[in-house]
C-alpha positions in Angstrom: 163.9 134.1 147.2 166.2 137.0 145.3 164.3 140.0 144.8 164.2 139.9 140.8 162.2 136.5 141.2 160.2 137.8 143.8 159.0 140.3 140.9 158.0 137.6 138.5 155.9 136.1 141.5 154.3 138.6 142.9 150.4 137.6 142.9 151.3 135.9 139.7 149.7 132.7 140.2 145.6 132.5 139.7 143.8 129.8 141.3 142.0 127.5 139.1 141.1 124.1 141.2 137.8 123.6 139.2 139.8 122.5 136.1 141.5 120.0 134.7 144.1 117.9 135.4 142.9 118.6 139.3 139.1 119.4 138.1 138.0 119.9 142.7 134.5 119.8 142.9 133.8 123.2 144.3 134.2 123.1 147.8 137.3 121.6 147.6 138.8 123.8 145.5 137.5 126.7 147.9 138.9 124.6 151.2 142.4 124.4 149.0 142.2 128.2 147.6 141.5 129.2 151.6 144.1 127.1 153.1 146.6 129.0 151.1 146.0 132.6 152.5 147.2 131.0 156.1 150.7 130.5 154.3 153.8 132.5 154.2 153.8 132.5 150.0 150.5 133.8 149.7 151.8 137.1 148.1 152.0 134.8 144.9 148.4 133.4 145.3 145.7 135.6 142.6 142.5 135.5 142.1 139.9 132.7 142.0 138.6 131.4 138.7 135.2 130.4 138.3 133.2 129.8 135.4 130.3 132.9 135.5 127.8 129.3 135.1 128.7 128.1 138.6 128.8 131.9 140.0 125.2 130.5 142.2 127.1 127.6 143.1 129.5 129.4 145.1 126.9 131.3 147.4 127.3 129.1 150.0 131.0 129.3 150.5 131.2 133.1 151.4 130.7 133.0 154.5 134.2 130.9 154.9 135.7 134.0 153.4 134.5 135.9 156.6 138.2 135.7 159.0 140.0 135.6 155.2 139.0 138.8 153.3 137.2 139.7 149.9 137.1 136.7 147.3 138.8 138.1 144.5 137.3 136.3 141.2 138.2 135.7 137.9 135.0 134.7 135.7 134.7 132.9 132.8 132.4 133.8 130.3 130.2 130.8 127.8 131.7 130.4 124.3 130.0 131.8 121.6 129.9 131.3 117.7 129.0 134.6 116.0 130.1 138.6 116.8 126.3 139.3 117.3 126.3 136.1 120.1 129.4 137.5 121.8 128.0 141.1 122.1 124.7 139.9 123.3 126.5 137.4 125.6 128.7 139.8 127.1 125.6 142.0 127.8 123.9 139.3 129.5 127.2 138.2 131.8 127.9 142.0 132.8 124.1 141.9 134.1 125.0 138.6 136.3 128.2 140.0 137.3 126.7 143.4 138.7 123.6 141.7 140.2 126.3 138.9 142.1 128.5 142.4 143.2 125.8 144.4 144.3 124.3 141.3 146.3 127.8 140.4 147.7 129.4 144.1 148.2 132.3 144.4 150.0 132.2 140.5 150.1 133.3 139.6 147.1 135.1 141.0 143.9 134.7 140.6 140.8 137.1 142.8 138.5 138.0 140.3 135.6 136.4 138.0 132.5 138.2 136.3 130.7 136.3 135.2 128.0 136.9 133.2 124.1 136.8 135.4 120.7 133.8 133.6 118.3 136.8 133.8 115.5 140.5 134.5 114.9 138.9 137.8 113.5 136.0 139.4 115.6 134.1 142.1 113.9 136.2 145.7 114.9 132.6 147.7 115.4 131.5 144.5 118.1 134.5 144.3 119.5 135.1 148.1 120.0 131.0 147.9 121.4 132.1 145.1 123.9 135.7 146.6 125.6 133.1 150.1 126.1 130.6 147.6 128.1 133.2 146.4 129.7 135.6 149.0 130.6 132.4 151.0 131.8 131.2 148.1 134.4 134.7 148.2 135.8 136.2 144.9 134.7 139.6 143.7 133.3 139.0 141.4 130.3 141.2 139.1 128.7 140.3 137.3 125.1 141.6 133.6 123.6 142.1 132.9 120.4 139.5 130.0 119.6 142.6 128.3 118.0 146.1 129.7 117.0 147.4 128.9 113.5 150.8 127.4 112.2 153.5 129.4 112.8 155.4 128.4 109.6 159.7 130.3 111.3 161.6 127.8 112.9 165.2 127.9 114.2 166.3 126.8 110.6 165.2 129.4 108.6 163.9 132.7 108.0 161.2 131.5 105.6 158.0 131.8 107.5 155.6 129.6 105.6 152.4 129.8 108.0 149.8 132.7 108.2 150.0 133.6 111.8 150.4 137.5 110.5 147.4 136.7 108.5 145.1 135.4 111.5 146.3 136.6 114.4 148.3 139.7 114.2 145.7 142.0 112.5 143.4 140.9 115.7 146.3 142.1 117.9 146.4 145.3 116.1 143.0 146.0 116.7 142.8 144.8 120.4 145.6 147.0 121.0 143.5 150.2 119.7 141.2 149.3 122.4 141.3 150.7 125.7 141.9 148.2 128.5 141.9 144.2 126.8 144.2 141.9 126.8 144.7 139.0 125.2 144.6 135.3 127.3 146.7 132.4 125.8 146.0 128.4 126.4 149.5 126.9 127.1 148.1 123.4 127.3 145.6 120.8 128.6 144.5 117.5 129.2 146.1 116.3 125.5 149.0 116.8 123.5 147.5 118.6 121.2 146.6 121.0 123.3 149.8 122.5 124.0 150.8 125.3 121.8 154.5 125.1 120.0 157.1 127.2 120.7 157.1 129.5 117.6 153.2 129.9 118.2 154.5 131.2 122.1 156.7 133.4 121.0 154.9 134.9 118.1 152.1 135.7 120.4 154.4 137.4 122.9 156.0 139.1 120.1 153.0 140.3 119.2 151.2 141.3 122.3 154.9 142.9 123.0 155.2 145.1 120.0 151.8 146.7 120.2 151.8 146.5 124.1 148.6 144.1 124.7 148.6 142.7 128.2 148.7 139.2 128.2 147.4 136.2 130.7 148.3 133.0 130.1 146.7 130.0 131.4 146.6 126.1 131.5 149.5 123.7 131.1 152.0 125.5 133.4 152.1 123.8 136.7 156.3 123.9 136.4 158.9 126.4 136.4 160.6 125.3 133.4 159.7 123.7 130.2 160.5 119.9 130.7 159.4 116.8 128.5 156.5 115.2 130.2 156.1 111.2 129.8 152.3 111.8 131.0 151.7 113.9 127.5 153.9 113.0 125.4 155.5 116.3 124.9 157.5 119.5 126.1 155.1 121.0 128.7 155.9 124.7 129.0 157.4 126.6 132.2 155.8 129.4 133.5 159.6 130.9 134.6 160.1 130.6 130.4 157.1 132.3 129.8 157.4 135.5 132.0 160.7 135.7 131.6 160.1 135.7 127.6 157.5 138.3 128.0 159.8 140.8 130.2 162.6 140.2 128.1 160.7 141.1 124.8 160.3 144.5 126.6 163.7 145.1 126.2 163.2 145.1 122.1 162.5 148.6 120.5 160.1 147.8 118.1 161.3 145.9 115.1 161.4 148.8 112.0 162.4 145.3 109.7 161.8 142.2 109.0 165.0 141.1 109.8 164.7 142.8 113.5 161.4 141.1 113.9 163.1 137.8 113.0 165.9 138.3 115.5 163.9 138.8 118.4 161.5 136.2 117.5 164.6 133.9 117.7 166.0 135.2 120.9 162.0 135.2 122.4 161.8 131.1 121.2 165.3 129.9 122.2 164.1 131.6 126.0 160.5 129.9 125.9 162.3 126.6 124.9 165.2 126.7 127.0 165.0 123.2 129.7 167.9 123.8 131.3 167.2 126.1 134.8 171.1 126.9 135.4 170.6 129.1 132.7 168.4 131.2 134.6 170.2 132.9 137.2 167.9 135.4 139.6 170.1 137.9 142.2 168.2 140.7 144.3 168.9 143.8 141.3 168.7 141.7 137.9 168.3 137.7 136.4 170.3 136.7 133.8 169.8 134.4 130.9 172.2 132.0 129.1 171.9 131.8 125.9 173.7 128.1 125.4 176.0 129.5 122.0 179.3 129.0 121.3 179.6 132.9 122.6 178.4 132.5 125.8 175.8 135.3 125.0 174.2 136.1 128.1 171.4 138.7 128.4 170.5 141.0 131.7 166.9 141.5 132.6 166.7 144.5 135.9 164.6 143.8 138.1 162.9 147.1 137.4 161.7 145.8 133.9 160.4 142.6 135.2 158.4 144.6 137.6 156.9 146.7 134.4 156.1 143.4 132.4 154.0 142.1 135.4 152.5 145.7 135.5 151.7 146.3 132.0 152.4 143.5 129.4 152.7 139.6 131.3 149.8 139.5 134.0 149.4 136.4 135.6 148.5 132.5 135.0 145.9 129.9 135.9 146.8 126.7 137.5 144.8 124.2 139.2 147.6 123.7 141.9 149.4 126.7 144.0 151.3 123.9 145.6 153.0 121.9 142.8 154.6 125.0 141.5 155.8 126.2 145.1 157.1 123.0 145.3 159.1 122.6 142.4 160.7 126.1 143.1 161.7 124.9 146.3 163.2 122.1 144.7 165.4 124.0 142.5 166.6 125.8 145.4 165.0 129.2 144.1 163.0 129.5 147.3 
């Protein structure tokens, strides 16, 4: 594997056998997520997702961690309706995190939650009261979107006639004056409509780009490269697309227009939708991406950069199979 790829992977890949379309009953998803730190690749293997519900469930299975090392989790908090629900959730969940660390120390870890926003706009004062619970019991946290709106730019036009900078941007804005959160994106799922379009991808890597919000993606992306998928009925997304996009919106100083802001919107979607994996070239210093134009326009990502998005802006993905995506990279000659 060239070392610019190798930067993209690195721990990028979170396990998450308990969900659909896998859905392991939990100690086969443990058995699987084990049987991976015995292979070569499991630099790219992350952390362990677990809903913080079946937390109790999972006592049993430590001791298999024992000749492995510390189980590195990722829990999910409940969904809630209301700001004053989430804050009082959240309280609740940190108590059940520190009472599981405390009786598991140096056993297992738990240093994210990921959890779902009650709204598309969460009260500022609640959310600024839940990032300081967090942040001060030590835990990364990552926040969907309970649904994303139309994204009304296309390829076509300039006109944008959705009200994604009405919902959703404003939300960014906020996160982003928050110390420490990030926001988590649902790529797909079990139906169709489950898989976010293109322009609603890019606009949220846009976004989480331009006010520097680290971003997690999960579901959907069990492939390298977005690909029509007879099984859904519809483009499936690539996870090659998607960290690529976010490394290459990096490169963008921060629109000061809305013409700028429209340009790199383009470039960001033409990247996400791009189903053809010659135009992704990866070498040791740099990967390159083809455009497809009548110009040939080609654009240089370093492998420095890459390394800084996984750092700071594109931080991993959830996938209920480590396999299938080692396999398809094999497959395509990348590994």
């Amino acid at each position: 594997m060239k070392n610019s790829l190798e930067k993209i992977m690195n721990g990028l890949i979170d396990y998450a056998g308990l969900f659909p379309p896998a859905k392991l009953p939990l100690d086969q998803a443990i058995t699987e997520y084990i049987s991976h730190f015995s292979d070569q690749r499991k630099w790219m293997l992350g952390r362990f997702i677990i809903p913080i519900s079946q937390l109790n469930d999972l006592e049993k299975f430590i001791p298999k961690f024992d000749n492995v090392g510390t189980l590195k989790l990722s829990v999910l908090g409940a969904q809630s309706t209301s700001d004053k629900e989430f804050l009082e959730q959240t309280k609740k969940e940190i108590s059940i995190i520190n009472e599981y660390r405390k009786k598991h120390e140096g056993k297992v870890s738990i240093e994210v939650i990921e959890t779902k926003l009650p709204s598309q706009s969460p009260s500022k004062d609640v959310m600024a009261k839940i990032v300081k619970l967090l942040n001060s019991n030590n835990l990364e946290h990552y926040h969907e979107f309970p649904e994303l709106p139309y994204v009304g730019i296309n390829y076509a036009t300039n006109e944008d006639e959705g009200d994604w900078d009405d919902k959703i941007t404003p939300t960014i804005e906020m996160i982003s004056k928050l110390d420490n959160a990030g926001i988590k994106l649902r790529c797909g799922g079990i139906v169709k409509e489950a898989f976010p379009s293109v322009e609603q991808v890019a606009a949220m890597i846009q976004n989480c780009s331009i006010y520097q919000v680290p971003l997690k993606f999960t579901a959907g992306l069990h492939h390298p490269i977005r690909h029509h998928s007879s099984e859904y009925s519809t483009e499936m997304h690539g996870f090659i697309n998607m960290f690529s996009a976010s490394a290459f919106a990096s490169t963008f100083p921060k629109p000061n227009n809305e013409q700028e802001k429209f340009r790199m919107f383009i470039l960001l979607s033409h990247m996400i939708d791009c189903q053809n994996e010659s135009d992704f070239e990866f070498t040791d210093d740099k990967m390159t991406w083809k455009v497809g134009d009548d110009r040939d326009s080609r654009f240089e990502i370093s492998k420095e950069i890459i390394e800084q998005s996984r750092e700071n802006t594109a931080i991993s993905f959830g996938s209920c199979s480590f396999q299938e995506p080692m396999d398809d990279l094999t497959q395509l000659g990348w590994m």
